[in-house]
DRENDO-1510 file (C-alpha; in Angstrom, 1 decimal, always signed):
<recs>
REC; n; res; u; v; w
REC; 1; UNK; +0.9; +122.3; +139.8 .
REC; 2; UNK; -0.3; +119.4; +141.8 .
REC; 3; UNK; +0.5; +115.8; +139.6 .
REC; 4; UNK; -1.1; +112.9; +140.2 .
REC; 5; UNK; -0.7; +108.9; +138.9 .
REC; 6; UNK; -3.2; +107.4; +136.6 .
REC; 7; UNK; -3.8; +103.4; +137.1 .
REC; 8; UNK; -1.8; +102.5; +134.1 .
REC; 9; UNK; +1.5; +104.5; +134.9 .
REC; 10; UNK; +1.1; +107.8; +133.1 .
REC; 11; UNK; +1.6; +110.9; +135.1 .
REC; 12; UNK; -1.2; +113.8; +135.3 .
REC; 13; UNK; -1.6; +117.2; +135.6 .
REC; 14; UNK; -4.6; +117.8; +138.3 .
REC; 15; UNK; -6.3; +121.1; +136.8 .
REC; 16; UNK; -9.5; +121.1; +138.9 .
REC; 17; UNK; -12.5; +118.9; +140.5 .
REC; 18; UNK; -15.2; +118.7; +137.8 .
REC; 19; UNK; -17.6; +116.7; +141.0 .
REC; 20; UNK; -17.0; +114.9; +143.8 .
REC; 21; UNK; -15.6; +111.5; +142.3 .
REC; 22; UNK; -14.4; +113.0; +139.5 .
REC; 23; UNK; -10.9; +115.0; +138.4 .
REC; 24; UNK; -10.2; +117.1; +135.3 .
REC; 25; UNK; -6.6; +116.2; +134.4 .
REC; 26; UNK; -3.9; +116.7; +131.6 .
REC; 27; UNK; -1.4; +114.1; +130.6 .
REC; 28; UNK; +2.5; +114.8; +131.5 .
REC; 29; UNK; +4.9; +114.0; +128.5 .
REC; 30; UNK; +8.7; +114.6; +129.2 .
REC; 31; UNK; +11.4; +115.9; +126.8 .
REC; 32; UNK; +14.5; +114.4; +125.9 .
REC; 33; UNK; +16.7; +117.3; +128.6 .
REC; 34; UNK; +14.3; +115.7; +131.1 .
REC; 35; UNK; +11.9; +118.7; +131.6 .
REC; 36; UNK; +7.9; +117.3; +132.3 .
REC; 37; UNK; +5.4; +119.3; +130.0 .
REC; 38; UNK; +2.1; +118.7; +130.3 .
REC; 39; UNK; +0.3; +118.7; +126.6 .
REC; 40; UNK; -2.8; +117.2; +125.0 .
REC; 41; UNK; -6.4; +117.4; +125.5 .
REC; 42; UNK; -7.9; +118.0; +128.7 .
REC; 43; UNK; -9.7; +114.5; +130.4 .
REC; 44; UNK; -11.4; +113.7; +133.8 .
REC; 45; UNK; -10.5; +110.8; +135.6 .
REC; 46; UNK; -11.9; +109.0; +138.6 .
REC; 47; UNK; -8.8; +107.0; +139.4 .
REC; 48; UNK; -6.1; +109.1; +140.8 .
REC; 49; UNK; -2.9; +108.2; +143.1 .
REC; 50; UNK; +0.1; +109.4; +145.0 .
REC; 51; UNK; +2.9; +107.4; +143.2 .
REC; 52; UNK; +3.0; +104.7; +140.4 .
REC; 53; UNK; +0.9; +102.0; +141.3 .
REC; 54; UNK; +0.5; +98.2; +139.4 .
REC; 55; UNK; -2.8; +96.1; +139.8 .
REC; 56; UNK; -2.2; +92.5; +141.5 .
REC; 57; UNK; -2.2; +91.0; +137.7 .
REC; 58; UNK; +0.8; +93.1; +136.6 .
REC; 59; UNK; +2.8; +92.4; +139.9 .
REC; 60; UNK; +2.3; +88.9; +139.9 .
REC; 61; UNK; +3.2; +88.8; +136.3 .
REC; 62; UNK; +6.5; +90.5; +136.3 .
REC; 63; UNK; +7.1; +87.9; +139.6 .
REC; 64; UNK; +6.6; +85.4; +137.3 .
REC; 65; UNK; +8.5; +86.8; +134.9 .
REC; 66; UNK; +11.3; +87.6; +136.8 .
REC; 67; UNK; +11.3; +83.9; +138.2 .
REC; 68; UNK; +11.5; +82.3; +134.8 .
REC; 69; UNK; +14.3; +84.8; +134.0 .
REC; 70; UNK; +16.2; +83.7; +137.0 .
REC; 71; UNK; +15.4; +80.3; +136.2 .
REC; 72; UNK; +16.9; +80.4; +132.4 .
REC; 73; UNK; +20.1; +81.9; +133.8 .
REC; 74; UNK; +20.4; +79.0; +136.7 .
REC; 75; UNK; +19.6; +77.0; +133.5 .
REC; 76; UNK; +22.7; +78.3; +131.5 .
REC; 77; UNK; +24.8; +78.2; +134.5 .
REC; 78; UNK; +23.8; +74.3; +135.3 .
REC; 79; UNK; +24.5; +73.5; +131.2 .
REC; 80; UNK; +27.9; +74.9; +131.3 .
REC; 81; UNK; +29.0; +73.8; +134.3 .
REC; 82; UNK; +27.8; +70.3; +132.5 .
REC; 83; UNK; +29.9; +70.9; +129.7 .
REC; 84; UNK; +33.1; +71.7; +132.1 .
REC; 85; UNK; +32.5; +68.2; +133.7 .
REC; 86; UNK; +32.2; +66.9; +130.1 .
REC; 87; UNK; +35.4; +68.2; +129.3 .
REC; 88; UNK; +36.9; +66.8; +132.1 .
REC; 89; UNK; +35.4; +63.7; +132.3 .
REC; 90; UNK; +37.1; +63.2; +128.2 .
REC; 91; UNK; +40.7; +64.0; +129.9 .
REC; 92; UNK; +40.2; +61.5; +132.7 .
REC; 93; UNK; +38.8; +58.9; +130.3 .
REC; 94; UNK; +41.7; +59.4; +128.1 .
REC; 95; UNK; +43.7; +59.3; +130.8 .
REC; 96; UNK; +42.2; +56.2; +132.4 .
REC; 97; UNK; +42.4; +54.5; +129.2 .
REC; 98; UNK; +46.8; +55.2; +129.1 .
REC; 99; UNK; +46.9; +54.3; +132.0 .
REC; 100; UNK; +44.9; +50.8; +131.8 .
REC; 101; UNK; +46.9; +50.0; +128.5 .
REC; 102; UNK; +50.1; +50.5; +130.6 .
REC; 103; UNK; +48.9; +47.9; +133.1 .
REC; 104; UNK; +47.4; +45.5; +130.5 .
REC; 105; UNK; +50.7; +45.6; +128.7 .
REC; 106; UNK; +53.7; +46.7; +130.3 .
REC; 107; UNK; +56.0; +43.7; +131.2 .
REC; 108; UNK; +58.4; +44.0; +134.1 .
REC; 109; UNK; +61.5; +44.9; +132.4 .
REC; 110; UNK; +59.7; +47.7; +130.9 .
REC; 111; UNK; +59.0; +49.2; +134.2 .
REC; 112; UNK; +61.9; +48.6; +135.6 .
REC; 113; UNK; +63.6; +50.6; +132.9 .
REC; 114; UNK; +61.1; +53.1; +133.2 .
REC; 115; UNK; +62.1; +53.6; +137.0 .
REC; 116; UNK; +65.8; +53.7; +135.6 .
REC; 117; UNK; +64.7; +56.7; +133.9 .
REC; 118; UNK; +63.3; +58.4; +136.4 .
REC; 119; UNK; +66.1; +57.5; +138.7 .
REC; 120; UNK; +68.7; +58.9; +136.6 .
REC; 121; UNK; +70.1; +55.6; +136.6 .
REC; 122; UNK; +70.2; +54.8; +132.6 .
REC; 123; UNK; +73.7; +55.6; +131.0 .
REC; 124; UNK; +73.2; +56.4; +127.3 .
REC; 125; UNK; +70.2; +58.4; +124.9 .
REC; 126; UNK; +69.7; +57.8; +121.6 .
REC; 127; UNK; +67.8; +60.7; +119.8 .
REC; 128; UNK; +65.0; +60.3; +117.4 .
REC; 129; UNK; +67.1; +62.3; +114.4 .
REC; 130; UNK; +66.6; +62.3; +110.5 .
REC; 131; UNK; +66.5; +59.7; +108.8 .
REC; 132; UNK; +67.3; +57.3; +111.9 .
REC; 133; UNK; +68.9; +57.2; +115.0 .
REC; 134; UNK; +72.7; +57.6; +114.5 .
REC; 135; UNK; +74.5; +59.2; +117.2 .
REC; 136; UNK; +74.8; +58.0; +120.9 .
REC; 137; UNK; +74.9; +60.4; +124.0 .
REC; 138; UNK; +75.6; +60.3; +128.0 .
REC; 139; UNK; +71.9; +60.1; +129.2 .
REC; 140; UNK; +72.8; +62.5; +131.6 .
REC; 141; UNK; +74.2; +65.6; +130.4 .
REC; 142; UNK; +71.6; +64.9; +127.0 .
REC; 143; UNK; +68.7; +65.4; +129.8 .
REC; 144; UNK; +70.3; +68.0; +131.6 .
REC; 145; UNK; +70.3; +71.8; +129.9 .
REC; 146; UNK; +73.7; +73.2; +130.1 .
REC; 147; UNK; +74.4; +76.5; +128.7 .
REC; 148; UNK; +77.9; +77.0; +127.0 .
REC; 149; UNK; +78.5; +80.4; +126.9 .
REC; 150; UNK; +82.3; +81.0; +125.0 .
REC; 151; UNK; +83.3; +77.5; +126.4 .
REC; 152; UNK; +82.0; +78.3; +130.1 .
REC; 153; UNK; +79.3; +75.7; +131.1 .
REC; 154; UNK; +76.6; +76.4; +133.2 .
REC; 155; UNK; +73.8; +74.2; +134.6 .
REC; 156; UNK; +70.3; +75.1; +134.1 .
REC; 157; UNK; +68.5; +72.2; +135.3 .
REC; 158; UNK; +66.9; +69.0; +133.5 .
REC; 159; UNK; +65.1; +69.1; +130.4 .
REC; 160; UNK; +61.4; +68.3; +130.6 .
REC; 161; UNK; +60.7; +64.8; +130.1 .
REC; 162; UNK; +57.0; +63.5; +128.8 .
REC; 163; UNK; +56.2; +60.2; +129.2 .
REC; 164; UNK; +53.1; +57.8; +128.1 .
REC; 165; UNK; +53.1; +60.2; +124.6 .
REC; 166; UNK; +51.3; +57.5; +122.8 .
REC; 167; UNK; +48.8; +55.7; +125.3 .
REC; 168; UNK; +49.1; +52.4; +123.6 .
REC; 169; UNK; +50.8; +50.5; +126.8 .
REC; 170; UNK; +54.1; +51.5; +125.7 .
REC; 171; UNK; +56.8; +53.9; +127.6 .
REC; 172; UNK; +57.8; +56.7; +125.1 .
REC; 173; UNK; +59.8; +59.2; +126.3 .
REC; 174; UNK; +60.0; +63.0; +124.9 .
REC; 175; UNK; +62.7; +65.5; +125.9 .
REC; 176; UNK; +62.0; +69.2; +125.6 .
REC; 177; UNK; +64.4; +71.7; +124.3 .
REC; 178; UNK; +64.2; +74.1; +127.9 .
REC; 179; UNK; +63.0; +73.0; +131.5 .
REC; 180; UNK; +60.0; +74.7; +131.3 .
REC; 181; UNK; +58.9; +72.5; +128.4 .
REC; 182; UNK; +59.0; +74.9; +125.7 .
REC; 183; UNK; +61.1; +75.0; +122.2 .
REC; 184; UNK; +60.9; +71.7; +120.2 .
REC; 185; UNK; +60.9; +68.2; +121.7 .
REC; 186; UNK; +63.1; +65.7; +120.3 .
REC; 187; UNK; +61.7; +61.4; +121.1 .
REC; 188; UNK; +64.5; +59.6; +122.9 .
REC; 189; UNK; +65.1; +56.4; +123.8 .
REC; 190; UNK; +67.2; +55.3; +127.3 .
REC; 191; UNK; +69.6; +52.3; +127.4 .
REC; 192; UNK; +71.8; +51.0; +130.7 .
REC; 193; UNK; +74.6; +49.6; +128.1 .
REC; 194; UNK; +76.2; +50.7; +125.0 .
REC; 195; UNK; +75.8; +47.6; +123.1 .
REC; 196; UNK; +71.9; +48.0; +123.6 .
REC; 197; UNK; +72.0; +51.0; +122.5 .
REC; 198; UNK; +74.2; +50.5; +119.1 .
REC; 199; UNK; +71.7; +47.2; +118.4 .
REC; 200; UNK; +68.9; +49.6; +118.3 .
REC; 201; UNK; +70.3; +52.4; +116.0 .
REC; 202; UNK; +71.4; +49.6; +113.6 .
REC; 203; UNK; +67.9; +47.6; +114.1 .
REC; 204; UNK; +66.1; +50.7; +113.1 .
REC; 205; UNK; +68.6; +51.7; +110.4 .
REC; 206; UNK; +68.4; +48.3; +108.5 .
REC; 207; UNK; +64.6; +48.3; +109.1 .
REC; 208; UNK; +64.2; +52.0; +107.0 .
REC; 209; UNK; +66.9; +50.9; +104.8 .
REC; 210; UNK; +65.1; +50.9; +101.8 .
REC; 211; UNK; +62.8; +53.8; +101.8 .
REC; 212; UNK; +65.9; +56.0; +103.6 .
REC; 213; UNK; +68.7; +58.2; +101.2 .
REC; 214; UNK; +71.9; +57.0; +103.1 .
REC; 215; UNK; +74.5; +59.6; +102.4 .
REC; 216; UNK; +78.4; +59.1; +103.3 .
REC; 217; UNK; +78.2; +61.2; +106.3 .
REC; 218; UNK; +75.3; +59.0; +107.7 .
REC; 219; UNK; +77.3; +56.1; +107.4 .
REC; 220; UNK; +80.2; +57.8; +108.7 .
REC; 221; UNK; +78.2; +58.9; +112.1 .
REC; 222; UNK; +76.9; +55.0; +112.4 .
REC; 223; UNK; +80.7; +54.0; +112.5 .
REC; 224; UNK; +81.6; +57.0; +114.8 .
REC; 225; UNK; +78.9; +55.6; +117.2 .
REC; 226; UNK; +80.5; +52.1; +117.0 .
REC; 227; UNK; +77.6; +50.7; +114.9 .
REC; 228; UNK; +79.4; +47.8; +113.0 .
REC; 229; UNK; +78.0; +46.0; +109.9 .
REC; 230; UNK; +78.6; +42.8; +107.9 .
REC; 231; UNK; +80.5; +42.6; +104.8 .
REC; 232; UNK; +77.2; +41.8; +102.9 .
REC; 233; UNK; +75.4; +44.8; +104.6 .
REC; 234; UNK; +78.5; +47.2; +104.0 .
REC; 235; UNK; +78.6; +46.2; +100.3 .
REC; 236; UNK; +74.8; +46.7; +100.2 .
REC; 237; UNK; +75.3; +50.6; +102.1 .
REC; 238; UNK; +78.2; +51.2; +99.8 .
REC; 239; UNK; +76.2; +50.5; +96.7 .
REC; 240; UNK; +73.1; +53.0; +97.9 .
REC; 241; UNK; +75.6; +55.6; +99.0 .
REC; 242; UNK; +77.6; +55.2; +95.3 .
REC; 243; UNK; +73.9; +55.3; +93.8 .
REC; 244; UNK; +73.3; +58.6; +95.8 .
REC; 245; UNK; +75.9; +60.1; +95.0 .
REC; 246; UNK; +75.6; +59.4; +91.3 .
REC; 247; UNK; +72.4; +60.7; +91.5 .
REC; 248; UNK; +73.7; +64.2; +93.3 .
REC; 249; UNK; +76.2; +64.8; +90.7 .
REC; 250; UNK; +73.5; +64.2; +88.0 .
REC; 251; UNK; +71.1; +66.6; +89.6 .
REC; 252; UNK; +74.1; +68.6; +89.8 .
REC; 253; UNK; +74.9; +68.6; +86.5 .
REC; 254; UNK; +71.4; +69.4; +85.2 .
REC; 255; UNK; +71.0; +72.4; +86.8 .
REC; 256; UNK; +74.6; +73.6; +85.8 .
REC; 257; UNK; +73.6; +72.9; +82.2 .
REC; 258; UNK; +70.7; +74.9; +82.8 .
REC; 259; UNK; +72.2; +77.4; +83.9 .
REC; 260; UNK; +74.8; +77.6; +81.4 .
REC; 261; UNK; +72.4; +78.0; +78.9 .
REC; 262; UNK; +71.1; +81.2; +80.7 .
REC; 263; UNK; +74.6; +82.4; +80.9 .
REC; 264; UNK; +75.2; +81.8; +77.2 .
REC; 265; UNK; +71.4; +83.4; +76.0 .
REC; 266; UNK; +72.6; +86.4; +78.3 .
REC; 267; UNK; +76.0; +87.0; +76.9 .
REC; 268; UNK; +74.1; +86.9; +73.6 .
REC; 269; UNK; +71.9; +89.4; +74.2 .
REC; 270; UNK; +74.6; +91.9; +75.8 .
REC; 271; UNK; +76.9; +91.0; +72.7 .
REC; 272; UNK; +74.4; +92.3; +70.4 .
REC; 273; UNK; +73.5; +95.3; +72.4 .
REC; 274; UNK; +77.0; +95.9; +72.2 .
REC; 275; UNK; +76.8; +96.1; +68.2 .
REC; 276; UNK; +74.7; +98.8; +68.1 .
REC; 277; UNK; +75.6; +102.3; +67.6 .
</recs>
């Protein structure tokens, strides 16, 4: 069976030469296991080739075609290579922005101290803990990460340190738990002498004083730590420890009376079960 190609794409059967210009032909349909059938009516045709063939029009539009496709992905590919750059641009603009607020406002002791810190040179940390600073430890061995394993210590290197947290101009330091920065991070603040160090745990205590529940334990870390207060500013830490304590044993007391009643409504109950034959 000698097949042919129609002008438009469709393949033909050739069945015979109806004149000299002209063919008698029979479409060529194919089924879904790929076998070609010819079926339909019988038609002649004048315009018959060896292989699929497109006019000029049809190339020239799937050119086009295929330039504007090309062109929409170079598109795509430019817009998200724009938004990368965005994102980029928004970290080095907030990072610009730290980083001028450091210069506009750091003063020279401040980066002096900072350099301290770096240097392993400051002496004493003061942790960020609930509800204020209270305990003081050797800078060093707080920013180092020793495991103590059953009373054996071993060194696992420093504790990751963040710095510039809050891009206002101001050094805030943040240590992490492990070296690789994960687990929590605690804020710390860095002194070169003790005295600076106790004069800021009792300048923040005295500051959150009022909106603060001071228990005795509290108090007792501050005077573990060598914080030391007034006779007017004990008498006023006495009275809010006193009043805290009061207020413990009442909340106490309420719930014990509360739960007495419980106790008693249930021995009721299993009294009169009890009754019953």
């Amino acid at each position: 069976m000698e097949t042919k190609f129609l002008s438009d794409g469709r393949k033909v059967a050739v069945l015979g030469k109806l004149n000299a210009t002209e063919s008698i032909v029979q479409e060529i349909f194919v089924t879904d296991s790929g076998v070609e059938i010819p079926s339909g009516e019988n038609f002649t045709t004048k315009n018959l080739h060896d292989e699929p063939v497109k006019s000029h029009k049809e190339r020239e539009f799937e050119r086009v075609e295929q330039g504007i496709n090309k062109a929409k992905q170079e598109r795509d590919k430019i817009n998200q290579e724009i938004d990368e750059i965005k994102i980029k641009l928004s970290g080095y603009r907030d990072l610009f922005k730290s980083v001028s607020a450091l210069a506009k406002n750091i003063e020279e002791q401040d980066f002096t101290h900072f350099l301290d810190v770096i240097t392993g040179k400051v002496k004493y940390a003061v942790p960020s803990n609930y509800p204020s600073p209270s305990r003081i430890e050797d800078a060093m061995e707080y920013m180092s990460c020793i495991d103590n394993h059953y009373g054996n210590k071993k060194y696992n290197g420093l504790k990751l340190i963040t710095l510039l947290g809050n891009s206002n101009g101001n050094i805030g330091y943040k240590l992490n738990r492990w070296p690789d920065g994960s687990g929590d991070d605690t804020s710390v603040e860095f002194f070169n002498d003790i005295e600076s160090a106790r004069d800021y745990i009792k300048s923040c205590f005295m500051e959150r004083f009022d909106k603060i529940k001071v228990s005795l334990s509290f108090y007792e870390s501050l005077r573990k730590n060598g914080i030391e207060f007034s006779s007017e500013e004990f008498k006023k830490i006495k009275e809010k420890i006193e009043s805290g304590l009061h207020d413990e044993f009442s909340s106490f007391q309420t719930a014990f009376e509360k739960r007495k009643e419980v106790l008693d409504q249930d021995i009721s109950k299993l009294n009169n079960l009890s009754s019953q034959p």
